[in-house]
C-alpha positions in Angstrom: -27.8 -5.3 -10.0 -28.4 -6.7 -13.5 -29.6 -10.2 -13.9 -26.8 -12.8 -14.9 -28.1 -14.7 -18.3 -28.5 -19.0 -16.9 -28.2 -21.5 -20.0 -28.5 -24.1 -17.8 -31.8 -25.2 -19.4 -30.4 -24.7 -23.1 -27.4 -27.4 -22.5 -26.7 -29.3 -25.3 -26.6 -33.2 -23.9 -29.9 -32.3 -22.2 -31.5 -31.2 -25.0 -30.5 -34.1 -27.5 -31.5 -36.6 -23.9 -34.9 -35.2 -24.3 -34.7 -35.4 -27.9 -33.7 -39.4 -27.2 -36.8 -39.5 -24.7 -39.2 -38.4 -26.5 -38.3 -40.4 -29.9 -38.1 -43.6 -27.8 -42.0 -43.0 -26.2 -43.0 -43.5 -30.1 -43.3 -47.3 -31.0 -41.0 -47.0 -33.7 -38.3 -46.6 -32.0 -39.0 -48.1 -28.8 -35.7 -50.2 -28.7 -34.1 -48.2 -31.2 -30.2 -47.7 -30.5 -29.9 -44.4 -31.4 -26.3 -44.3 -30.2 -24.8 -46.7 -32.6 -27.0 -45.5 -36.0 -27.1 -42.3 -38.3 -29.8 -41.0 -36.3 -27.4 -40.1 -33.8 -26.3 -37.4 -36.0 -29.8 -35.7 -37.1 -30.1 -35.5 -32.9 -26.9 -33.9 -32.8 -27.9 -31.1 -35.9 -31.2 -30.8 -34.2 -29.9 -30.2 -30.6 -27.3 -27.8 -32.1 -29.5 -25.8 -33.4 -32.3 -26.0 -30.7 -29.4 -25.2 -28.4 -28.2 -22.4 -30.5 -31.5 -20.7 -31.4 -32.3 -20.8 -27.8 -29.3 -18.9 -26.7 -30.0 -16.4 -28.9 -33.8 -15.6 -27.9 -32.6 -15.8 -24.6 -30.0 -13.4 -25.2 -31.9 -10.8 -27.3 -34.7 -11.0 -24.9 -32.6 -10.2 -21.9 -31.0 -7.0 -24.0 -34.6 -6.0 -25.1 -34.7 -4.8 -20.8 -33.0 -2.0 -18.8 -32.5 -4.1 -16.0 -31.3 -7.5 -17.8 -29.3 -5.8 -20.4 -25.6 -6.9 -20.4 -23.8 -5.0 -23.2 -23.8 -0.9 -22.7 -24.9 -0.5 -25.9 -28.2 -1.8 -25.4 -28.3 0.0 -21.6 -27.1 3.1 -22.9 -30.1 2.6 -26.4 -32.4 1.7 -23.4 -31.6 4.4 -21.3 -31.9 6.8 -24.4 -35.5 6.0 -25.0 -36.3 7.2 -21.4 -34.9 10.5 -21.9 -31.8 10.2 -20.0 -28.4 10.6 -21.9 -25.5 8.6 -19.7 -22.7 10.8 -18.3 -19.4 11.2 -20.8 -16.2 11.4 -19.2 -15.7 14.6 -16.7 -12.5 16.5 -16.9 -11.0 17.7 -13.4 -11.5 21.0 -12.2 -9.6 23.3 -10.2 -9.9 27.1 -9.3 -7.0 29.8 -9.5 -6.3 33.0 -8.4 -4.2 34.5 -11.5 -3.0 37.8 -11.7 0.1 40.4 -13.1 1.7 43.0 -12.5 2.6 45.2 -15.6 5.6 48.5 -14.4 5.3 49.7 -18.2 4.2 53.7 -18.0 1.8 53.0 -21.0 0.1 50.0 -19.4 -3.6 49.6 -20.8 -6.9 50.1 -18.4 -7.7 46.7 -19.0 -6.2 43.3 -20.1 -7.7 39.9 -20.8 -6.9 36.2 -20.5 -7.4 34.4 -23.5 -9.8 31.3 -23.5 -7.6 28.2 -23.8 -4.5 29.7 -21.9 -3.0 26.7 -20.5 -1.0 25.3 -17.2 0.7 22.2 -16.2 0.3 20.1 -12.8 1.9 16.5 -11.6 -0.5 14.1 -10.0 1.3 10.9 -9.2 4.7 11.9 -11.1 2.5 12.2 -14.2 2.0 15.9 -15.8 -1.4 17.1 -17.0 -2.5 19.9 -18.8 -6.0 22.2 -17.8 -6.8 25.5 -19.4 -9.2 27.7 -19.3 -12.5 27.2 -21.3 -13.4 31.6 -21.5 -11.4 34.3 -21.5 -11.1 36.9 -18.1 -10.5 40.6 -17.7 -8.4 42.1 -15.5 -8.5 46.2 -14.3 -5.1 48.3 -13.6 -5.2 48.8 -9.3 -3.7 52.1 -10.7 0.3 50.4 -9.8 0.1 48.1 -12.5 -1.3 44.8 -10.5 -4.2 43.3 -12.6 -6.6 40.6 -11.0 -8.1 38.6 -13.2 -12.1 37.8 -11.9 -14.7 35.6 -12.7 -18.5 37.0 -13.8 -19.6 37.2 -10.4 -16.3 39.2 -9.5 -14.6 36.6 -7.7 -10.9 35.7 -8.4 -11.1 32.2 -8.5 -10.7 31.6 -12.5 -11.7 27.7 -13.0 -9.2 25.6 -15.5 -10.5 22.2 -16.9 -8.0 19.5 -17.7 -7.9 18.2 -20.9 -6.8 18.6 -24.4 -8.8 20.8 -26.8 -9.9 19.0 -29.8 -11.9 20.1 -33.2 -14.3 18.8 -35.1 -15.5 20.3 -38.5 -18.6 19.5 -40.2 -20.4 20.6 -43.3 -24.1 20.8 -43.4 -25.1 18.9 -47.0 -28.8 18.5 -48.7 -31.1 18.8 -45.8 -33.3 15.9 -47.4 -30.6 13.4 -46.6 -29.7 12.2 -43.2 -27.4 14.4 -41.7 -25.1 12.9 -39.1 -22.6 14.4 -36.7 -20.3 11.6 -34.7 -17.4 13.5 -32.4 -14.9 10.0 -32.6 -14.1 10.4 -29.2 -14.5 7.9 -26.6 -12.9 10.4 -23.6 -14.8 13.5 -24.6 -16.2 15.6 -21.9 -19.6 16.6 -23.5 -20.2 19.4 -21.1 -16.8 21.3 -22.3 -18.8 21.7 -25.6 -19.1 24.7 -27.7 -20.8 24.3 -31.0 -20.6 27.4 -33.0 -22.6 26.9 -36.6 -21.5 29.7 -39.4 -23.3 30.7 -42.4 -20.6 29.7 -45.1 -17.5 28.0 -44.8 -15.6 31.1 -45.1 -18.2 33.9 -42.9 -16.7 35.0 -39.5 -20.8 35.2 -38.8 -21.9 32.4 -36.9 -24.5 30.9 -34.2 -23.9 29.2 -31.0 -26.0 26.6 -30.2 -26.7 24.9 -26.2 -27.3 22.3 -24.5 -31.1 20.8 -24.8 -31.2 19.7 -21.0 -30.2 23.4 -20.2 -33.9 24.5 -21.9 -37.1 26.0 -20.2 -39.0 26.9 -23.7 -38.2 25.9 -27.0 -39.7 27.8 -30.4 -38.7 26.7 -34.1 -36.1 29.5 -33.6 -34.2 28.3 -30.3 -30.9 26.9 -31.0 -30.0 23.6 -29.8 -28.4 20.7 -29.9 -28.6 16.9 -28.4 -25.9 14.3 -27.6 -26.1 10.9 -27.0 -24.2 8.1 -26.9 -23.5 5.8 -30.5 -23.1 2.0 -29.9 -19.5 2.2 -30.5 -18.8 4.4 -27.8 -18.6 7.6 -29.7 -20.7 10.5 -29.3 -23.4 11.9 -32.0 -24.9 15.4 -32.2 -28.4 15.8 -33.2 -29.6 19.4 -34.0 -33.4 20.7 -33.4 -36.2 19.4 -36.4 -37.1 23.2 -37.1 -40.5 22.9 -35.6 -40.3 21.0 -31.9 -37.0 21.0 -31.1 -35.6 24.0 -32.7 -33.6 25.5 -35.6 -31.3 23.1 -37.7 -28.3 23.7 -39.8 -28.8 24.1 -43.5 -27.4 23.2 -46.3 -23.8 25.4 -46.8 -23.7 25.9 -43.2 -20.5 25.1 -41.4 -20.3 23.3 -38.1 -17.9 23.6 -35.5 -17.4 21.3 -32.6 -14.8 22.3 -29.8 -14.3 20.3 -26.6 -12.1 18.8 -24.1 -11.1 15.1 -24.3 -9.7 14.4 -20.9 -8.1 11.4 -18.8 -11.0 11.8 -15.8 -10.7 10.9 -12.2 -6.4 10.3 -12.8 -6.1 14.2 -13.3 -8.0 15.0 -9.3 -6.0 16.2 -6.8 -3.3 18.7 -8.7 -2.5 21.1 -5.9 0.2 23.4 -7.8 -0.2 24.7 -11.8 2.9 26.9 -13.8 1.4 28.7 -17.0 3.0 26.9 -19.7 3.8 30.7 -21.6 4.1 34.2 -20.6 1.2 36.5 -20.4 2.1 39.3 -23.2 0.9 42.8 -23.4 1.9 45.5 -25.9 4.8 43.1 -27.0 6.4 42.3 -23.8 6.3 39.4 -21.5 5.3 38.9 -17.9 5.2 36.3 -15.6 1.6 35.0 -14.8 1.1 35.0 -10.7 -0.4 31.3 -10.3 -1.9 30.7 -6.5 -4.1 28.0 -5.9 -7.5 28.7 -5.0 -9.2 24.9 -5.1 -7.4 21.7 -6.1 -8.7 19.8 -9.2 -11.4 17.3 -8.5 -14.0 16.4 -10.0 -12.8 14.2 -13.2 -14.5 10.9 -13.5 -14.5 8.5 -16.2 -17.8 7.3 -18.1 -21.3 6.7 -16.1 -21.1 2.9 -15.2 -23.8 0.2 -16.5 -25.4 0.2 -12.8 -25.8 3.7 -12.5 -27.4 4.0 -15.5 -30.1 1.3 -14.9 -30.8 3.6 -11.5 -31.0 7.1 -12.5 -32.6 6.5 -16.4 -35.9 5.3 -14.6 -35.7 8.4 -12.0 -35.0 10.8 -14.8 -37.8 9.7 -17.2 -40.2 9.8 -14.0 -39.4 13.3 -13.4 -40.3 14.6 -16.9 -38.6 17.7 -16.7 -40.7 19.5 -13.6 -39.8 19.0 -9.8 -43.0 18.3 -8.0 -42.4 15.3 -5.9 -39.1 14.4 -4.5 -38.1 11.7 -6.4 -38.2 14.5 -9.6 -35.6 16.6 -7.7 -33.3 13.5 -7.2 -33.9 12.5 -10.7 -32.9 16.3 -12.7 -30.4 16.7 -9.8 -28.7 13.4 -10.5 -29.3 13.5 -14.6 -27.3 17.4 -14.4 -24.8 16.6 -11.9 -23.9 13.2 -11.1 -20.6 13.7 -12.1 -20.0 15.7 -8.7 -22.6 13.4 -6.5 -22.6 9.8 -5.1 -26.0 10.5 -3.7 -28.9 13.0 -3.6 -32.3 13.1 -1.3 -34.9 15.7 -1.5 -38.1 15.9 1.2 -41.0 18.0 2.0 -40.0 20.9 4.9 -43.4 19.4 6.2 -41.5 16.1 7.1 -38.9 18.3 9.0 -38.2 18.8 12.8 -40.2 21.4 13.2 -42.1 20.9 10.1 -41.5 24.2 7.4 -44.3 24.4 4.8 -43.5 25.4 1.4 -39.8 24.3 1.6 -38.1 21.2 -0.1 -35.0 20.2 1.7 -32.4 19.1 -0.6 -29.3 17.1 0.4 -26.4 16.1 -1.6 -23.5 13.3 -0.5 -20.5 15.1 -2.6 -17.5 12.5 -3.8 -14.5 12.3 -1.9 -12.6 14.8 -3.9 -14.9 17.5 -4.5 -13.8 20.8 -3.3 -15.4 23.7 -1.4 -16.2 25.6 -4.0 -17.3 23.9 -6.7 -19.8 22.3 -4.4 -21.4 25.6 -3.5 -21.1 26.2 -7.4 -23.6 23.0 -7.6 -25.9 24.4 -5.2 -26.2 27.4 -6.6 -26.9 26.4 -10.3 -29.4 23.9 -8.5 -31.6 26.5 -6.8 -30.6 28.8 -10.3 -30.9 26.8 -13.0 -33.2 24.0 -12.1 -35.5 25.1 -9.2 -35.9 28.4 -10.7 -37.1 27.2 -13.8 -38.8 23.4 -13.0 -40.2 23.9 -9.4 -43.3 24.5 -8.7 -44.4 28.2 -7.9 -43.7 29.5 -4.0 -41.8 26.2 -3.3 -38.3 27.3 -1.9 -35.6 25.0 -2.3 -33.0 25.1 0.8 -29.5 22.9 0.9 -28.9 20.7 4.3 -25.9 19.3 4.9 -26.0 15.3 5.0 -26.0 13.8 8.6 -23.6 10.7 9.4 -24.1 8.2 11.7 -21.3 6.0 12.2 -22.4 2.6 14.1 -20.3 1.3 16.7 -20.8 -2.8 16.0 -18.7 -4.8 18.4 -19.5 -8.5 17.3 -18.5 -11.6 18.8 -18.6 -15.1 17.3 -18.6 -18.9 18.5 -15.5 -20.4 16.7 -14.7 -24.1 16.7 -10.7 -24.6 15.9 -10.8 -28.2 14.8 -12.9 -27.1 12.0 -10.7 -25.2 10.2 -6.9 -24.6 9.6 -6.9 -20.6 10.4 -6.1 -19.1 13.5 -8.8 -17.4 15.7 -7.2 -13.9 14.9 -7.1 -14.5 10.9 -10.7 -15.6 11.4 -11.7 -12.0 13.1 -9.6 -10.0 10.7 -11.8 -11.8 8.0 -15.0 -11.2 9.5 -14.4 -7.2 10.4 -13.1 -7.2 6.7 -16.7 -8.9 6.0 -18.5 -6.2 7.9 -17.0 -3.0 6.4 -17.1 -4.5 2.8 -21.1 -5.2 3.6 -21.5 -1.7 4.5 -19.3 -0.1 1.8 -21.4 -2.0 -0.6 -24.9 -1.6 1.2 -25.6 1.7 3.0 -23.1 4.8 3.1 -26.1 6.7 1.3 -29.1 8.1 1.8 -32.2 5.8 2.4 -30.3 3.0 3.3 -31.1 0.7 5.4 -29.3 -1.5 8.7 -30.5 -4.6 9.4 -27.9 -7.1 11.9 -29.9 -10.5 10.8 -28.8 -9.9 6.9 -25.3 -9.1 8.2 -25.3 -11.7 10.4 -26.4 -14.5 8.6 -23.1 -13.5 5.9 -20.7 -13.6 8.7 -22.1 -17.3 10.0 -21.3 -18.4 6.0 -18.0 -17.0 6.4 -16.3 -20.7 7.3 -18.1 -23.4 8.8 -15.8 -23.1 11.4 -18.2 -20.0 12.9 -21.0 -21.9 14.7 -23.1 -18.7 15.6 -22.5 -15.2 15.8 -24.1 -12.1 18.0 -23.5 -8.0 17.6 -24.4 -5.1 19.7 -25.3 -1.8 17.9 -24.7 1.9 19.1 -25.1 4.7 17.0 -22.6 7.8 17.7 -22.5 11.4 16.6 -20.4 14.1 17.0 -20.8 18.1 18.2 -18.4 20.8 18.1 -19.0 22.9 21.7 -17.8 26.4 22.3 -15.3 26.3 24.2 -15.7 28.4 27.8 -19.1 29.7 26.8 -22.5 28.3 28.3 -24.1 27.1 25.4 -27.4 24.9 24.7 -27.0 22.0 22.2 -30.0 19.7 20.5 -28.3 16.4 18.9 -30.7 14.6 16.5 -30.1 10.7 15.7 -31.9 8.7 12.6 -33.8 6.3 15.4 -34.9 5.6 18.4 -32.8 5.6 21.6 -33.4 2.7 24.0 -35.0 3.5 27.3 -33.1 3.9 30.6 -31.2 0.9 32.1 -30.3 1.1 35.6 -26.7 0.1 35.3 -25.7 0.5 31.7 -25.5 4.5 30.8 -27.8 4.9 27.5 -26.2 7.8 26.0 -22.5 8.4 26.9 -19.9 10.8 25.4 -16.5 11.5 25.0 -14.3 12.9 27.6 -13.7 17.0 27.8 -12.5 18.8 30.7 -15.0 20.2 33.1 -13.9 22.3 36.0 -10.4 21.4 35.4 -11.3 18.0 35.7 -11.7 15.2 33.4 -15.3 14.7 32.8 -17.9 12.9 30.2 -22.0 12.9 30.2 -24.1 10.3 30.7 -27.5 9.4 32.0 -28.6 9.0 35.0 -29.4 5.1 35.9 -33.4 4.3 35.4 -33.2 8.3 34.1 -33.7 10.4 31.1 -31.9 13.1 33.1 -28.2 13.3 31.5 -25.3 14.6 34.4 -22.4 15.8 34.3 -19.7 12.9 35.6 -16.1 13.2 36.6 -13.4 10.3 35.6 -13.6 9.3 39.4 -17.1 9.1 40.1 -18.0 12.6 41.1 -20.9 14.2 39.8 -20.2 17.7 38.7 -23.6 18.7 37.3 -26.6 17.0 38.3 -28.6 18.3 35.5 -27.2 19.1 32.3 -29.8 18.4 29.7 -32.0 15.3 28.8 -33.1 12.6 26.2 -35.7 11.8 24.2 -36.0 8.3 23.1 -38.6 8.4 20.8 -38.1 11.7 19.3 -34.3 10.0 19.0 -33.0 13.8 20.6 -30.3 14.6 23.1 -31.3 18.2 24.6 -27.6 19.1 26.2 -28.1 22.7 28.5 -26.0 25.0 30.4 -22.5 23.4 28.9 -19.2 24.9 29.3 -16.6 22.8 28.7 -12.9 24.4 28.7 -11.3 21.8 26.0 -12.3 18.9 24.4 -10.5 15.7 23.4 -9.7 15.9 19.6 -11.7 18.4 17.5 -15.3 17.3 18.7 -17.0 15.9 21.5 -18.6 12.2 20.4 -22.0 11.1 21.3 -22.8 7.4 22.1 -26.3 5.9 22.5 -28.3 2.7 22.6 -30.9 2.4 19.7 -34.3 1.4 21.0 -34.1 -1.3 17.8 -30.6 -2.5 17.5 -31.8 -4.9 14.7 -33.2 -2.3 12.4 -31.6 0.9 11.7 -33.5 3.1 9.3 -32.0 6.7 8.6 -34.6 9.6 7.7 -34.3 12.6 5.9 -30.7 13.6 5.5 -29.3 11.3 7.6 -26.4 8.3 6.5 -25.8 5.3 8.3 -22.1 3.9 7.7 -20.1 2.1 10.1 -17.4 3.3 12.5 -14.4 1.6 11.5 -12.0 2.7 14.3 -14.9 1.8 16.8 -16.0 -1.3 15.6 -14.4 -5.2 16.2 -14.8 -8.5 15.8 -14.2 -11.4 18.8 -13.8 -15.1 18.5 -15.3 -17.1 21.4 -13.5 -20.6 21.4 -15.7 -23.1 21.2 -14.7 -27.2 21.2 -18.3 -28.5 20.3 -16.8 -32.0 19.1 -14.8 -32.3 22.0 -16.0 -34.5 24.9 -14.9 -34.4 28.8 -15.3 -37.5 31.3 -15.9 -36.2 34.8 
């Protein structure tokens, strides 16, 4: 969080008091009214501009800092000198499957889809246009059905939201300053295609990419940069001819194509109509639109928080993955747009440890589809790993782990110190607790701690005297059903020891030789059994924990159904005041678990017995 500029010190009446002081220490003026004389005005010039100048330093010193800065033109300036360019609006993305079918006799062998053909969808009654950004081929099935595919023969064909937009430049004297602002605040920056001819009028022409997207760079490689102009526009920069490759020269023309889109408002469009027909050798046909992916993926702008986080990670990195904060930094620098979180660790810190191995795990947004999450992945291990990672280091994807915490808090409440009722006061402190984690953990590397929460909930009113929580951490498996199976359950922590009468690990109900059953330990026992709704144990031995390891070792298991679409696993950290998740592991809070519970409590009120 940015630090919030104080002039508390640079008041005016302070400053012309101490002004006042200070004159009256002199003997001149020692019972000098300055109130009632003309002097009272030089102290008001002099505070004025003591108080003014002040504000200013103290301003200009505080956007001089990543972390202080306040407007986004000095973050984003900031941010720029450590390498890292700030993320542009992202236009929504969603896969189709297209495809036509052509009964003319002279049909051709092959047919392609033009780059910019276009389709509608309505998200929230509003209508939005996506097209495509290449053009797609299509062969005759030999009865006239053509399916268009991708370059890795796929048929999911990806359309981009947004509206196409130009921009023409003309390269002048080489010895002046040549600059290139796109006047577009909503431009997606990575739907750009910059295409540099010889003369205004040859069809010749060079197409130059992305700078980020580089492993070597000669004086001939042809690329561009993009950042980020105060006024929120965007300016290209092309190479210096020497370090950062070719530049434009003068007569050459420069053409700038790209999508300016509305961002996260276009995600979710689940059905698409092509806005013409698809026309071959003069004659129409209907384009066959199915939905392979929904859009998602549109965002607006990178915020000013985000980029005070990821510029420093970024510049650490320096274009090579070695340690694990470089993968999190070139990860998060290519494809934030598509990721809340990333964390990368050694396969040496993995259960069993896997040398040469770097486990990477990404926390997708909400409305990121199948698809173009394995799409990240792959350009990940492709594009980046391939290229920046160190030789004979593998990088593999693990899904991120969540543990939701069960939190069932109660509170002292005394009513005759405050005007709510005990059930508005628990609805305000659950509301409390899921906005504290919302804010706090949900990602990776976060960390739970009950006093910090705790001492916010006895703030809440003054009507809450004292307040008390009990933790459990819960996890979910998927079982086969009627097949003996083995299952190995890892949590982020510790699980508590045995308690003779409260089970330690506990589950969800499934039936069990046609009865209703759930697992739990033994009392005083790492041992876990097999336990029918009445009592009766059906297995006496059906696995066992491992508090320290944090590990629930389930054997021998045959359930015939479960209870919903998983079976839940409940346990008792070892530490219920510190929570600290490893690895790939999330801690976020069970919301449909969790509650808060007023204990009345009349301090001020006295009895006579």
């Amino acid at each position: 969080m940015a630090t919030i500029i104080r002039s508390t010190q640079l008041d005016f009446d302070t400053i012309k008091a101490r002004l006042k002081d200070y004159l009256k220490q002199q003997s001149e003026f020692s019972d000098y009214d300055f109130e009632a004389s003309g002097l009272s005005n030089i102290l008001d010039v002099l505070a004025y501009n003591t108080h003014f100048s002040g504000l200013i330093s103290n301003f200009a010193l505080n956007e001089s800092f990543i972390n202080t800065a306040q407007l986004r033109s000095s973050v984003v300036s900031l941010a720029e000198g450590l390498g890292y360019v700030p993320k542009s609006y992202t236009a929504s993305q969603a896969e189709l499957s297209l495809s036509v079918q052509i009964t003319a006799s002279d049909r051709p062998t092959a047919i392609t889809l033009p780059r910019n053909t276009q389709f509608t969808s309505a998200v929230a009654g509003i209508t939005y246009t996506f097209q495509t950004r290449e053009s797609f081929t299509a062969i005759d099935s030999g009865t006239g059905f053509y399916q268009f595919i991708n370059s890795t023969d796929n048929n999911s064909i990806p359309v981009f939201e947004g509206t196409e937009k130009t921009k023409t430049f003309f390269v002048g004297d080489t010895g002046d300053s040549q600059i290139y602002v796109i006047p577009d605040i909503s431009m997606d920056h990575s739907t750009m295609r910059i295409r540099v001819f010889n003369t205004a009028s040859s069809p010749l022409f060079d197409t130059y990419t992305n700078i980020n997207k580089a492993v070597r760079i000669t004086d001939d490689s042809k690329f561009f940069q993009v950042k980020e102009a105060p006024n929120g526009y965007y300016e290209i920069i092309f190479g210096n001819g020497i370090a950062t490759g070719k530049r434009p020269v003068a007569g050459n023309k420069i053409v700038i194509d790209y999508l300016s889109t509305f961002g996260t408002v276009a995600n979710g469009a689940t059905t698409f109509t092509a806005n013409s027909a698809f026309t071959v050798n003069n004659e129409n046909y209907n384009l066959a639109v199915v939905t392979t992916t929904s859009s998602s993926g549109g965002a607006y702008k990178e915020n000013l928080e985000s980029i005070r986080q990821n510029a420093p990670i970024s510049f650490i990195s320096q274009r090579r993955l070695v340690t694990a904060e470089d993968y999190k930094g070139q990860i998060l620098a290519n494809y934030g747009a598509y990721l809340e979180d990333v964390i990368a660790y050694s396969g040496a810190d993995a259960i069993p440890p896997i040398y040469g191995i770097v486990y990477v795990s990404l926390k997708f947004k909400d409305n990121i589809n199948t698809n173009v999450q394995q799409n990240v992945k792959d350009e990940i291990r492709l594009e980046l790993s391939a290229n920046m990672a160190v030789m004979s280091i593998f990088t593999e994807f693990v899904d991120p782990i969540e543990t939701l915490l069960d939190i069932q808090t109660t509170f002292n409440l005394d009513p005759d110190l405050t005007n709510a009722t005990a059930q508005a006061i628990q609805n305000i402190v659950q509301t409390t607790i899921n906005n504290y984690f919302a804010a706090n953990l949900g990602k990776f590397d976060k960390v739970f701690r009950r006093s910090n929460l705790l001492t916010i909930i006895d703030a809440i009113d003054p009507a809450i005297l004292n307040s008390k929580m009990d933790i459990k951490m819960k996890q979910t498996f998927i079982p086969v059903l009627n097949s003996t199976q083995a299952y190995t359950i890892n949590f982020p922590a510790a699980i508590a020891e045995p308690q003779p009468l409260i089970p330690v690990v506990l589950t969800s109900q499934f039936t069990f030789n046609s009865q209703t059953c759930f697992i739990k330990n033994q009392g005083n026992s790492f041992k876990l059994q097999v336990v029918s709704v009445d009592g009766t144990i059906e297995v006496d031995n059906v696995g066992s924990y491992n508090p320290v390891n944090g590990t629930i070792d389930i054997v021998g298991f045959k359930p015939s159904s479960i209870e919903g679409n998983f079976i839940s696993l409940t346990v008792i950290p070892a530490n219920q005041s510190t929570i600290k998740p490893l690895r790939n592991y999330v801690i976020d809070i069970g919301t449909a678990l969790s509650s808060s519970r007023a204990i009345l409590d009349y301090q001020n009120t006295s009895v006579n017995i």
